[in-house]
C-alpha positions as CSV (number, residue, x, y, z in Angstrom):
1,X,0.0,0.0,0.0
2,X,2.6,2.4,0.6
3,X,4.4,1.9,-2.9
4,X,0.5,3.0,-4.1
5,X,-0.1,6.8,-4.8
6,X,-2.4,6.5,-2.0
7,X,-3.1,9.2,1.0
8,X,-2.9,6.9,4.2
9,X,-4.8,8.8,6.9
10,X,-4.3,6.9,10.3
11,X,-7.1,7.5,12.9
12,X,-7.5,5.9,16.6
13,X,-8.9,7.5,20.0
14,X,-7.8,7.3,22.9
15,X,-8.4,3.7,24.0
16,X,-5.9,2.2,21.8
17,X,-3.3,4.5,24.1
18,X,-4.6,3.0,26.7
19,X,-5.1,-0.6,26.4
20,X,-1.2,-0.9,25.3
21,X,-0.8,-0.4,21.5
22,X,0.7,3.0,22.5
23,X,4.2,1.4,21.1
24,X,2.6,0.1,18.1
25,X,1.7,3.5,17.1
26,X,4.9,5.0,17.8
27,X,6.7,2.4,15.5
28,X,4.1,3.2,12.6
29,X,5.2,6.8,13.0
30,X,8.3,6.4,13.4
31,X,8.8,4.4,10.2
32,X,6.5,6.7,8.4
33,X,4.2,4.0,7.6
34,X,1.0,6.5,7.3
35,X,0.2,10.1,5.8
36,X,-1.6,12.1,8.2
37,X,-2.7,10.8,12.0
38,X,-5.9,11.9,13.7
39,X,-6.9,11.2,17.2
40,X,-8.8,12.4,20.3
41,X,-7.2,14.4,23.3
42,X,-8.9,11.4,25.8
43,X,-5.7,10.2,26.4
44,X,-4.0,13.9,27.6
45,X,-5.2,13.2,31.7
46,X,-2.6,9.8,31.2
47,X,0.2,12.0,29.4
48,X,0.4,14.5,31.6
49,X,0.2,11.7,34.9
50,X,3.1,10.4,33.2
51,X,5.2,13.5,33.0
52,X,4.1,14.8,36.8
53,X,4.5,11.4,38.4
54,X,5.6,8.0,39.1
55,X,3.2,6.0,36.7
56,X,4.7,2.1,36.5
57,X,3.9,-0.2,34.0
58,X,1.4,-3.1,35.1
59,X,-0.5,-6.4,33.6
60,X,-4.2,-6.3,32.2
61,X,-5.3,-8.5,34.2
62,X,-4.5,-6.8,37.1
63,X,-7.8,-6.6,39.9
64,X,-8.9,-2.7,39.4
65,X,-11.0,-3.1,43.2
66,X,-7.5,-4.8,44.8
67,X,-5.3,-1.9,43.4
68,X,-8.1,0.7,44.4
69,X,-7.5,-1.0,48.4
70,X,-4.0,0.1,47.9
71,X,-5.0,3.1,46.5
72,X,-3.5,3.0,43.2
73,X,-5.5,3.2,40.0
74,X,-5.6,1.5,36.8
75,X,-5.6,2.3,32.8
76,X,-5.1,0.0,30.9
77,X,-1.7,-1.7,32.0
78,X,-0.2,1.5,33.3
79,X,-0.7,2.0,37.2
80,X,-0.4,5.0,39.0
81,X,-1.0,6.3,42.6
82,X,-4.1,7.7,43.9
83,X,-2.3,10.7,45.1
84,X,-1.0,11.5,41.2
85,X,-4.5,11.6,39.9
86,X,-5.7,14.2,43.0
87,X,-2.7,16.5,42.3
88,X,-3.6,15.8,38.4
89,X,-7.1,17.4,39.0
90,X,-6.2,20.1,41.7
91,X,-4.0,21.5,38.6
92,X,-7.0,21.6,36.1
């Protein structure tokens, strides 16, 4: 498709950030394997977590109600402390 005079428009909210193909996405960038790339800002609250904070990479099948106990909260597979998410909305 590529080789094709084709216009390859790439499109995805932000779910697909969120449920791990965040490093797919990046490689199809990267490699220039698309035109022009649309999304949604959904994924912004996660970004900016990430930049403020300690966010760690967990599994998907990790129990949201156990981590919420231990008060840690789930997206995807990334975890991150309740306390991140309070000072994330205290700064909106």
């Amino acid at each position: 498709m590529l080789d094709a005079k084709a216009t390859i428009i790439f499109c995805y909210n932000s779910i697909n950030i969120s449920c791990g193909v965040r490093d797919v996405i990046c490689y199809l960038a990267r490699h220039k394997q698309f035109n022009a790339m649309i999304t949604t800002a959904g994924g912004i609250d996660e970004d900016y977590m990430k930049s403020i904070g300690d966010v760690h990479l967990g599994e998907f099948n990790m129990i949201g109600r156990e981590l919420k106990d231990k008060s840690w909260n789930r997206s995807g597979n990334m975890i991150f402390p309740t306390s991140l998410y309070l000072r994330f909305m205290d700064e909106l």
